[in-house]
Backbone as CSV, one residue per row, in Angstrom:
resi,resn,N_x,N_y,N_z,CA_x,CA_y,CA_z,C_x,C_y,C_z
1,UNK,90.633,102.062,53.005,90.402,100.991,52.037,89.530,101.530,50.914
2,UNK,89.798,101.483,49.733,88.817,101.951,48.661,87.607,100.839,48.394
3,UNK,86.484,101.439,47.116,85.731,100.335,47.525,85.372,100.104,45.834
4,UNK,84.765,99.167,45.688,84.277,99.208,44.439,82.863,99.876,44.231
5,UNK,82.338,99.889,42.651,81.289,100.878,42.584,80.162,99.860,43.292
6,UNK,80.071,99.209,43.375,78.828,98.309,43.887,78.740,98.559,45.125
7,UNK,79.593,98.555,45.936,79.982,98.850,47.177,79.593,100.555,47.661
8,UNK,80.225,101.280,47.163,79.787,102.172,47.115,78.755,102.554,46.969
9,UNK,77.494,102.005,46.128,76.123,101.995,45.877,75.142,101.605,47.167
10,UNK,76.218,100.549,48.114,75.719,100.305,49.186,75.967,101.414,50.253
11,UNK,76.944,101.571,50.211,77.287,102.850,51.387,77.214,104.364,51.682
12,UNK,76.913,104.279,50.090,76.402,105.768,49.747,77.918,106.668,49.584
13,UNK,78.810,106.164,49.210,80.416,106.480,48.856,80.519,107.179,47.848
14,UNK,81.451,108.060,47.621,81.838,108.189,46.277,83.228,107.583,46.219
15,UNK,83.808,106.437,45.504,84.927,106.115,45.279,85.316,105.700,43.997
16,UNK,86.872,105.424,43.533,87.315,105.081,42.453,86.988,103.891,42.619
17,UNK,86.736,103.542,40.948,86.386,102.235,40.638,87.666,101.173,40.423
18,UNK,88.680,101.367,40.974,89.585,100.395,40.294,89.613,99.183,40.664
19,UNK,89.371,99.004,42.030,89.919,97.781,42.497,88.293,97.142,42.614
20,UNK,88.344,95.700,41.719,87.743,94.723,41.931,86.772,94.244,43.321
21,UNK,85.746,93.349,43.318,85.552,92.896,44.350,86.428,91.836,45.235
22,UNK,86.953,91.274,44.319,88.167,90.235,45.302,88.794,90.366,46.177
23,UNK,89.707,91.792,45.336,90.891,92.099,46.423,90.378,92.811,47.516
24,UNK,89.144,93.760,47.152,88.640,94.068,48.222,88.194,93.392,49.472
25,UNK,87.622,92.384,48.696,87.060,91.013,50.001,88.226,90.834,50.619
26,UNK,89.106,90.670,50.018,90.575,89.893,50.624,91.019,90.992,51.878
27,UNK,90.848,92.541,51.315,91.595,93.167,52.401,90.465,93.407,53.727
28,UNK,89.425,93.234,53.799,88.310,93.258,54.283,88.276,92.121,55.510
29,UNK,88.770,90.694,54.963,89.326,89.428,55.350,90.253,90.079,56.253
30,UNK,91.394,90.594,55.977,92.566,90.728,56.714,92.232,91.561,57.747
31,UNK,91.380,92.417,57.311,91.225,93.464,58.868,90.489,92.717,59.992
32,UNK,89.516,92.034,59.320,88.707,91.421,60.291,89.849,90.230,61.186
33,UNK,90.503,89.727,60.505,91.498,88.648,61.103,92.463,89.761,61.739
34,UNK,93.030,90.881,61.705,93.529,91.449,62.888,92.857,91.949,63.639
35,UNK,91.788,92.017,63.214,90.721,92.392,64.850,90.892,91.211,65.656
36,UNK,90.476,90.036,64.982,90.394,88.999,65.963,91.815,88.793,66.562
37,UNK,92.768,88.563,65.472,94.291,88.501,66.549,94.551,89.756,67.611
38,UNK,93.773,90.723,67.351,94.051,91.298,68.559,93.545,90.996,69.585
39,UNK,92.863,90.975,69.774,91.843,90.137,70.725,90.007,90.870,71.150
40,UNK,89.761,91.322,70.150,88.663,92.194,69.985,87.502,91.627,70.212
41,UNK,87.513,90.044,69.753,87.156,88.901,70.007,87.298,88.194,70.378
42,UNK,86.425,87.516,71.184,87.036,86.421,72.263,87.043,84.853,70.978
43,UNK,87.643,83.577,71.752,86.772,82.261,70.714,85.654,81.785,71.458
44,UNK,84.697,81.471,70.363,83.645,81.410,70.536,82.885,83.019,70.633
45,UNK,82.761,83.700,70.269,82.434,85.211,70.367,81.603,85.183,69.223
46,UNK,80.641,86.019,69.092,79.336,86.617,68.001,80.209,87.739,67.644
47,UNK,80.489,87.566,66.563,80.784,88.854,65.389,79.355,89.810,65.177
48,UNK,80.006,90.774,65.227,78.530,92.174,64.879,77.697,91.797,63.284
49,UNK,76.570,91.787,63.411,76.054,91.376,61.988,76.545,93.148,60.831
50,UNK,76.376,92.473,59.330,76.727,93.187,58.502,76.810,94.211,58.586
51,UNK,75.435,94.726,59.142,75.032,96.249,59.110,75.903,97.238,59.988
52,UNK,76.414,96.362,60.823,77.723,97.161,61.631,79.167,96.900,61.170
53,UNK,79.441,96.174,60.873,80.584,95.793,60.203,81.083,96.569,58.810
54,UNK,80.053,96.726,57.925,80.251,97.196,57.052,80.927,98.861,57.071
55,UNK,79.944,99.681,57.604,80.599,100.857,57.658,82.049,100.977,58.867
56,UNK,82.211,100.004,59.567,83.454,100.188,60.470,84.680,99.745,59.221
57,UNK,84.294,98.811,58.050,85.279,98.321,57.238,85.942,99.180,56.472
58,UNK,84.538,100.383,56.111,84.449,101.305,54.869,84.083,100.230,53.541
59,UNK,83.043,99.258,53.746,82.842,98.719,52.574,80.985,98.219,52.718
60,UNK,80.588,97.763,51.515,79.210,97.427,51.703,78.955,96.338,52.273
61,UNK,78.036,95.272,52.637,77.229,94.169,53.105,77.781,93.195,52.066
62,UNK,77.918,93.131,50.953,77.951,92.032,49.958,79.834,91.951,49.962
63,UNK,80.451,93.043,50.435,82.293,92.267,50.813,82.117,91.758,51.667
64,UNK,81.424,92.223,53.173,81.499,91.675,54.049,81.223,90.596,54.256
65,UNK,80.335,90.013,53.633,79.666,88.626,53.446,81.016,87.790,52.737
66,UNK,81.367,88.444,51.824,82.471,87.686,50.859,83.967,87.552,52.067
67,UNK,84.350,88.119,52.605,85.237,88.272,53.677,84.699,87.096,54.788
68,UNK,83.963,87.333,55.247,83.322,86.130,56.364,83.378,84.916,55.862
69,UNK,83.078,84.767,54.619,83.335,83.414,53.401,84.871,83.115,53.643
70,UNK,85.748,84.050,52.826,86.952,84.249,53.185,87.383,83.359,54.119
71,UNK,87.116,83.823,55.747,87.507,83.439,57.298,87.067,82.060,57.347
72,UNK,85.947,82.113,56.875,85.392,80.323,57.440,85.742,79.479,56.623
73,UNK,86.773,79.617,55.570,87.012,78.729,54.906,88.386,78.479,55.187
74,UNK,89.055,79.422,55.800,90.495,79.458,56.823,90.074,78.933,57.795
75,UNK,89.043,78.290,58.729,88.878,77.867,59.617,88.334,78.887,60.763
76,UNK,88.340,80.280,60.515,88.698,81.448,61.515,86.912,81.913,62.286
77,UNK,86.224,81.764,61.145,84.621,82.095,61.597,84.205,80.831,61.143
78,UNK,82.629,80.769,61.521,81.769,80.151,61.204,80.433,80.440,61.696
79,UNK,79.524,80.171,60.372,78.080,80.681,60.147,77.281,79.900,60.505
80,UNK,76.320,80.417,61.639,75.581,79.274,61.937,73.968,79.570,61.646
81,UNK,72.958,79.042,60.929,71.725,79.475,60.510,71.367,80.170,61.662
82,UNK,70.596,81.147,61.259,69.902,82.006,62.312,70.418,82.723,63.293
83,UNK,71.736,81.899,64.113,72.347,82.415,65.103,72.986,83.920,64.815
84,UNK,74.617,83.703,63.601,75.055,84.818,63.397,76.311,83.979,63.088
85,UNK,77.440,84.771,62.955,78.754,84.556,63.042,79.482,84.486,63.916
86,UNK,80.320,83.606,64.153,81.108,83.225,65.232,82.604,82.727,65.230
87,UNK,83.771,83.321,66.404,84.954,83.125,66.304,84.881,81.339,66.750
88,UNK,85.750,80.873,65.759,86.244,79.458,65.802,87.482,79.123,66.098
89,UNK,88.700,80.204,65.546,89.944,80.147,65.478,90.124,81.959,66.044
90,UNK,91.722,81.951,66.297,92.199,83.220,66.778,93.154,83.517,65.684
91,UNK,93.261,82.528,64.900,94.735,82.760,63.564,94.025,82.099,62.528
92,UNK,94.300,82.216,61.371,94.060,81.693,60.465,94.844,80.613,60.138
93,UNK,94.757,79.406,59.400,95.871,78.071,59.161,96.558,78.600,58.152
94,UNK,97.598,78.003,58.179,98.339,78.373,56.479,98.496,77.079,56.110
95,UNK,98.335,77.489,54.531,98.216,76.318,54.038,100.152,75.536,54.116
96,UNK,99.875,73.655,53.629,100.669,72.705,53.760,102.297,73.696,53.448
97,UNK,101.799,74.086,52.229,103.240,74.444,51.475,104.263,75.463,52.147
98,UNK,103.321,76.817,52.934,103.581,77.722,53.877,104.382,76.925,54.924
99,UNK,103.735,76.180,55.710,104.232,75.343,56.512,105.827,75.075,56.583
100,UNK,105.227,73.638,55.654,106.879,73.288,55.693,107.870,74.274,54.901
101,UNK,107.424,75.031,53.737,108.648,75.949,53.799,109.601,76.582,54.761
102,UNK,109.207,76.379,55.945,110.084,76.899,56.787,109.865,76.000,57.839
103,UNK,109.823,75.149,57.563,109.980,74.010,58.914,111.568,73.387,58.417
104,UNK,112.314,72.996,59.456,113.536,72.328,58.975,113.149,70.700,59.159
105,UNK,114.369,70.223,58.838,114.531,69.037,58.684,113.815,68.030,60.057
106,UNK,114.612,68.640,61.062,114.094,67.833,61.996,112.585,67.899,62.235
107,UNK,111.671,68.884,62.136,110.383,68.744,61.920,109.828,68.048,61.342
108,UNK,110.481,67.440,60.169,110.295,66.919,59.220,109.525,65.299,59.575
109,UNK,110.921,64.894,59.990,111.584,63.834,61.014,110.223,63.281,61.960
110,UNK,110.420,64.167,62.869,109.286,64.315,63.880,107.877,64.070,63.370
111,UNK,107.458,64.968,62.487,106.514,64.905,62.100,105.914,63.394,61.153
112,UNK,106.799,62.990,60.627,106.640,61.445,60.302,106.833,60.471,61.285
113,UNK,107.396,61.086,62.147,107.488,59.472,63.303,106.100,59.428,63.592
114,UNK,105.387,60.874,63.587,104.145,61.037,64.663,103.232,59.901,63.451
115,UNK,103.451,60.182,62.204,102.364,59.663,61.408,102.498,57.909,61.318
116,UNK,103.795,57.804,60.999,104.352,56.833,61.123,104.201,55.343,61.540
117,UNK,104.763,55.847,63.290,104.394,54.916,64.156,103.427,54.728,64.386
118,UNK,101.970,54.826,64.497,101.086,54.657,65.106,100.435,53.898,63.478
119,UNK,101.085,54.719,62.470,100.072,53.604,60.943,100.580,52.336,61.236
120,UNK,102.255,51.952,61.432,102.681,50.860,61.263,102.417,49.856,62.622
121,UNK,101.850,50.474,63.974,100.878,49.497,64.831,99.971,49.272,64.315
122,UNK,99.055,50.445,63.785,97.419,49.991,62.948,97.854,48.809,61.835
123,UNK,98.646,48.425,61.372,98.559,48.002,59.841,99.319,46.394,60.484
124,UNK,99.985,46.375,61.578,99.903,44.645,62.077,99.171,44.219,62.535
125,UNK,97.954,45.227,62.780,96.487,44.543,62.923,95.528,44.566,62.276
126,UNK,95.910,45.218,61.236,94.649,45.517,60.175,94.969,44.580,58.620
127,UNK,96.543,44.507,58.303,96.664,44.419,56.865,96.088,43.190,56.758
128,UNK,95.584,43.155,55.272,95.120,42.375,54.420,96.232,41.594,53.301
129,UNK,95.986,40.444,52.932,96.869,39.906,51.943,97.113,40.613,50.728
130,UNK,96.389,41.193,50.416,96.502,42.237,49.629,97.927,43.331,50.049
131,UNK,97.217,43.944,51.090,98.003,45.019,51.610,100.009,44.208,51.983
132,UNK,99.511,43.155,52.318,101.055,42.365,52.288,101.432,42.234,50.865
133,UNK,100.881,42.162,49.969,101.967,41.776,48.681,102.294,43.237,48.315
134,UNK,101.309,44.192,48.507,101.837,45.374,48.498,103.321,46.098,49.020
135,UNK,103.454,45.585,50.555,104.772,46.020,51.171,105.545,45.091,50.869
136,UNK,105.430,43.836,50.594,106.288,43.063,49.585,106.843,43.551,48.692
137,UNK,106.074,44.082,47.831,106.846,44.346,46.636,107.051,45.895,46.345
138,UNK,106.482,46.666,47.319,107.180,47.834,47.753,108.768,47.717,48.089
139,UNK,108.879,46.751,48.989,110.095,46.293,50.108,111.259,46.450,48.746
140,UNK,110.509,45.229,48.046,111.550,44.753,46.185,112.071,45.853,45.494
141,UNK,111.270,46.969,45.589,111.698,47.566,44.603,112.372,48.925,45.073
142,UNK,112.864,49.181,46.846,113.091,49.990,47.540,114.699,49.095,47.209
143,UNK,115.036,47.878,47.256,116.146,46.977,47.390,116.545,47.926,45.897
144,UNK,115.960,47.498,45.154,116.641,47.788,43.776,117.033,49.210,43.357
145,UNK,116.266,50.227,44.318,116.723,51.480,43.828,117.470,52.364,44.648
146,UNK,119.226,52.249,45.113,119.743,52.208,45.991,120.998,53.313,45.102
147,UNK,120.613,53.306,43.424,121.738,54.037,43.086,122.184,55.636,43.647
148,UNK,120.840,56.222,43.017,120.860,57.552,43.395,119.847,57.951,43.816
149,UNK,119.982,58.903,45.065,119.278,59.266,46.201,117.980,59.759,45.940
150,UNK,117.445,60.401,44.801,115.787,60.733,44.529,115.238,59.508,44.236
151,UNK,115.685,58.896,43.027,115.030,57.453,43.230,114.760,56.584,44.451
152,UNK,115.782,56.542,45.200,116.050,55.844,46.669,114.686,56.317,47.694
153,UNK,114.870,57.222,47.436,113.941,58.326,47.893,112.417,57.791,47.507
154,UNK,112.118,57.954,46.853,110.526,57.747,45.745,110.427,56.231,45.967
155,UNK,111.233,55.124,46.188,111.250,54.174,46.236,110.834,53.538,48.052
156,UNK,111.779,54.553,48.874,111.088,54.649,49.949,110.168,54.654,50.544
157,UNK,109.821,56.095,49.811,108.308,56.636,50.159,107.323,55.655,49.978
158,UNK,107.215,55.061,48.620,106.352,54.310,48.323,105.812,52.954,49.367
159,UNK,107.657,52.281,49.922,107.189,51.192,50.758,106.706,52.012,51.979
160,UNK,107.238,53.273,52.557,106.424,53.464,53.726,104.713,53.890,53.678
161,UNK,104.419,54.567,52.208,102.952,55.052,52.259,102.567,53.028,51.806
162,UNK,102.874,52.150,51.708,102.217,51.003,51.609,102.068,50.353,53.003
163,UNK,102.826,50.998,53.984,102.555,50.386,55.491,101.292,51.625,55.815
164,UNK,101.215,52.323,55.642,100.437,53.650,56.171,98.906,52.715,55.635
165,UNK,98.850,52.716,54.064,97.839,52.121,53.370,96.895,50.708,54.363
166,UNK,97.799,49.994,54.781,98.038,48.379,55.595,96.922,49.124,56.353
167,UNK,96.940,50.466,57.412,96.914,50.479,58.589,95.162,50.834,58.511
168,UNK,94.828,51.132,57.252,93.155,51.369,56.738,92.266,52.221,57.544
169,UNK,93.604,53.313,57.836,92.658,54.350,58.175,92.881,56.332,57.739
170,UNK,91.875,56.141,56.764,91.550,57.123,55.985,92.615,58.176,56.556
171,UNK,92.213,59.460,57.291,92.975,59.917,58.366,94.396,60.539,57.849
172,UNK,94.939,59.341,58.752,96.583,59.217,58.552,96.762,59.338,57.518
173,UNK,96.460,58.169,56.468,96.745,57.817,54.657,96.807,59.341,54.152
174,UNK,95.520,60.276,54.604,95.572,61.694,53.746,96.692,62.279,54.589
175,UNK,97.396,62.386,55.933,97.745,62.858,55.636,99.435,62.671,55.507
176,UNK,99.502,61.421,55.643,100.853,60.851,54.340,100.958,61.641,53.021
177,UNK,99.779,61.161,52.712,99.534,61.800,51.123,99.808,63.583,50.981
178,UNK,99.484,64.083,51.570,99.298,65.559,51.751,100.671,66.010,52.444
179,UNK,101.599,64.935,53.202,102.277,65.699,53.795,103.962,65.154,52.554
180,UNK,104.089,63.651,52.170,105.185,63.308,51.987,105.592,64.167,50.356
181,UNK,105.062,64.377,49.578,105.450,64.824,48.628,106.287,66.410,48.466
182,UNK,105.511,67.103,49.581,106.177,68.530,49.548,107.151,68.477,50.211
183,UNK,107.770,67.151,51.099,109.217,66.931,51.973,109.983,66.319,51.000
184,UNK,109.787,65.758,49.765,110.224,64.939,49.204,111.696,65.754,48.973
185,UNK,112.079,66.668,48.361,113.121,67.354,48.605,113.518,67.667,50.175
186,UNK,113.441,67.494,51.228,113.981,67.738,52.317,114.262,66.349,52.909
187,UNK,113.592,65.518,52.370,114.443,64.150,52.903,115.473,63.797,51.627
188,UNK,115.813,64.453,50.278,116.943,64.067,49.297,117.984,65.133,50.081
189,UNK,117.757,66.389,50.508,118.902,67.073,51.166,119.382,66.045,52.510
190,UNK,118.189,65.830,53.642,119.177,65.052,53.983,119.953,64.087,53.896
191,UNK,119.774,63.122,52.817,120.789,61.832,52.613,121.727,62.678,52.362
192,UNK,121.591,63.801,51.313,122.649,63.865,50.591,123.676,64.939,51.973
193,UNK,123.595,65.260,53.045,124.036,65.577,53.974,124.769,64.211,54.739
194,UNK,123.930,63.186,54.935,124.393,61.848,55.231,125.591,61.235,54.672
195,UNK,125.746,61.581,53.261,126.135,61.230,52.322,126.014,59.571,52.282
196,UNK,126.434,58.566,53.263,125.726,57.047,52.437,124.263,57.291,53.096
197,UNK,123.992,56.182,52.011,122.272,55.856,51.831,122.356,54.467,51.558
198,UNK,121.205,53.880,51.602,120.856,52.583,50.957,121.679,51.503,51.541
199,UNK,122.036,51.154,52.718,123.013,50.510,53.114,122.200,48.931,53.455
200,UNK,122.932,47.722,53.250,122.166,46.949,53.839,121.482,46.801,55.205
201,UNK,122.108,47.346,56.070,121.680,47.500,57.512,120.728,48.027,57.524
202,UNK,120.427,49.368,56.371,119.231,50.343,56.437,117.571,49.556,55.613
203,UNK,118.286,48.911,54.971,117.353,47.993,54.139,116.625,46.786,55.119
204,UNK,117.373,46.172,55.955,117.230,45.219,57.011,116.231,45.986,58.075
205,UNK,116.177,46.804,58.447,115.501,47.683,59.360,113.985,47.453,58.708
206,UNK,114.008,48.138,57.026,113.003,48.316,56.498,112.437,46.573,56.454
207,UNK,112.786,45.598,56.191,112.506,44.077,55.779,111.889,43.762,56.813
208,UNK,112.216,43.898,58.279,112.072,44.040,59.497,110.650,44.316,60.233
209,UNK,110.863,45.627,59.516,109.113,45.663,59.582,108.427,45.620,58.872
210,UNK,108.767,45.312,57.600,107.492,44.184,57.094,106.995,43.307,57.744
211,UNK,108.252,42.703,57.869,108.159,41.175,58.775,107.292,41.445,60.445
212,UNK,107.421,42.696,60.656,106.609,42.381,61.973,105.103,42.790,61.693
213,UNK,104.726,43.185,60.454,103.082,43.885,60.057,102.800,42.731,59.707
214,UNK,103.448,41.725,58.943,103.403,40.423,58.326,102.804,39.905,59.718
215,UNK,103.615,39.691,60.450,103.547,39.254,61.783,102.781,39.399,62.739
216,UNK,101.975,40.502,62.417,100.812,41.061,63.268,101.235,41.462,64.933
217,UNK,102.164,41.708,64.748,102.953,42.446,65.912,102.983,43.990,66.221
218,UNK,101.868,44.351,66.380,101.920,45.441,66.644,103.493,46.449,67.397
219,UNK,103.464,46.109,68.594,104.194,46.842,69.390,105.879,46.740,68.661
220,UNK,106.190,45.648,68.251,107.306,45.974,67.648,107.141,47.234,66.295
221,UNK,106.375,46.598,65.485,105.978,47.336,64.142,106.341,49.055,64.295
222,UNK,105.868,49.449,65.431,105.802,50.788,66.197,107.101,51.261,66.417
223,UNK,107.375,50.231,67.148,109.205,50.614,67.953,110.096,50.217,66.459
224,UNK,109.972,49.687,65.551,111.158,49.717,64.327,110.676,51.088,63.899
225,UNK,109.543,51.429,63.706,109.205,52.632,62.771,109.701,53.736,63.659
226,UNK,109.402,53.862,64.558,109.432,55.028,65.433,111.382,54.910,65.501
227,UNK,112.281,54.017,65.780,113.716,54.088,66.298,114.141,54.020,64.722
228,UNK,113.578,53.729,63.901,114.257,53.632,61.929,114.510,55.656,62.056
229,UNK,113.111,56.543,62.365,113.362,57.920,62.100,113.917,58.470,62.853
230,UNK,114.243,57.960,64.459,114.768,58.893,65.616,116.408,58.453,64.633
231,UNK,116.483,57.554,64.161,118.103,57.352,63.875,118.475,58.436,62.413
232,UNK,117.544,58.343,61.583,117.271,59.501,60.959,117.744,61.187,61.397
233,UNK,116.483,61.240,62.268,116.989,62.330,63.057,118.699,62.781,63.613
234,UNK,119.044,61.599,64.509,120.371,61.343,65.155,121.640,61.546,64.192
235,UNK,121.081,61.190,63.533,122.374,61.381,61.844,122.819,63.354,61.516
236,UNK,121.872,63.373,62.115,121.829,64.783,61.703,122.948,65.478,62.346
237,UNK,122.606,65.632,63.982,123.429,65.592,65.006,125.240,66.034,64.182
C-alpha cells in the first residue's frame, strides 16, 4: 500500500506522494475489514491500538484512525472512551441501493408484506381522523390513476405509505420511505409482466382495507395487506 507524505512523516517511510489521504484511508478500511472477515477477530473482540496497527497496515496513526472512522460508520467497529476499539459486525452493510440492485422481484414482494402487514394492524389502532381522510383520499386518487402503470404505480404507493403513516410509528414509516422509492421501478416491471393492472377487484381489495383501519380492525387490516402482496407475489408464478 503506498502512503502519503504525512504518513510517511509518521512512519519514517520514504514514499511517493501521489495518492491522497482518502483513498488511502479507504484501502486501509478494506484490509482491516478482511482481517475481520477472516476471522482474525472474533465479535465483540479489542482491535490492537494504533501503534500496532499502523506499521502492520504500512501506514501512519492518523489513516488508521481515519479507517476505524471508516468501519464504525459501516456499522463494523466501534469506539468506546477509554476502553479501545471493538468488533461490532463481521461484514460491513451495504448500502439500500446495493441491496436491492440485485434483489429480485419476489424479495421485493416479501419484503413489503414484512413492512406492510404489521403497519396496517398498527394503523386500525392507532389512526387518527386526520390519518383517515388521508387514506381516503389517497384511496380517490389511486381509483383515478388506472391509465398507465407508473402513475398507477405512484398513486399506489402513496395510498399504501398513507396506511404505514396511520400506523404512527416512526420505524416502519422510515423504512417505507427508504425502501419504496428505489423499488419503484421493480414494481412498474412487474405489472407490466402482469400485463392487466388496475382492475376493479384490485381496487376493492385496496377500499377494503381502508374500510377495516377505518374500522379499527386490526386482524383483518393485516390479513388483506399481507394476502393483497402474497397474490402479488403468486402472479408471478
Amino acid at each position: 500500500m503506498r502512503m502519503s507524505s504525512s504518513d510517511a512523516a509518521a512512519t519514517g517511510r520514504a514514499v511517493a506522494p501521489a495518492l491522497s489521504r482518502a483513498p488511502l484511508a479507504d484501502q486501509a478500511a478494506e484490509l482491516l475489514l478482511s482481517r475481520i472477515r477472516a476471522g482474525e477477530w472474533e465479535l465483540g473482540a479489542k482491535l490492537p491500538g494504533e501503534t500496532t496497527l499502523a506499521p502492520q497496515l504500512g501506514v501512519g496513526r492518523s489513516t488508521v484512525r481515519e479507517a476505524i472512522r471508516q468501519l464504525a460508520g459501516r456499522g463494523v467497529l466501534a469506539s468506546r472512551q477509554g476502553a479501545g476499539v471493538f468488533v461490532t459486525a463481521l461484514d460491513a452493510r451495504e448500502d439500500w441501493d446495493t441491496v436491492l440492485a440485485r434483489a429480485g422481484i419476489v424479495s421485493v414482494i416479501e419484503a413489503r408484506a414484512a413492512i406492510e402487514t404489521e403497519a396496517a394492524a398498527l394503523a386500525a389502532q392507532r389512526r387518527t381522523p386526520a390519518d383517515l381522510r388521508a387514506i381516503r383520499r389517497a384511496l380517490e386518487q389511486r381509483a383515478e390513476r388506472r391509465a398507465e402503470i407508473p402513475d398507477h404505480v405512484d398513486a399506489d404507493t402513496a395510498f399504501h405509505r398513507a396506511i404505514v403513516a396511520a400506523a404512527h410509528n416512526p420505524i416502519l414509516l422510515e423504512l417505507f420511505d427508504g425502501f419504496t422509492p428505489r423499488v419503484r421501478q421493480a414494481m412498474i416491471d412487474m405489472l407490466r409482466i402482469r400485463v392487466s393492472f388496475g382492475s376493479d377487484a384490485d381496487h376493492d381489495v385496496h377500499a377494503e382495507l381502508a374500510d377495516a383501519v377505518a374500522g379499527r380492525d386490526p386482524d383483518r387490516a393485516a390479513s388483506l395487506s399481507r394476502n393483497h402482496l402474497n397474490s402479488l407475489q403468486e402472479g408471478l408464478a
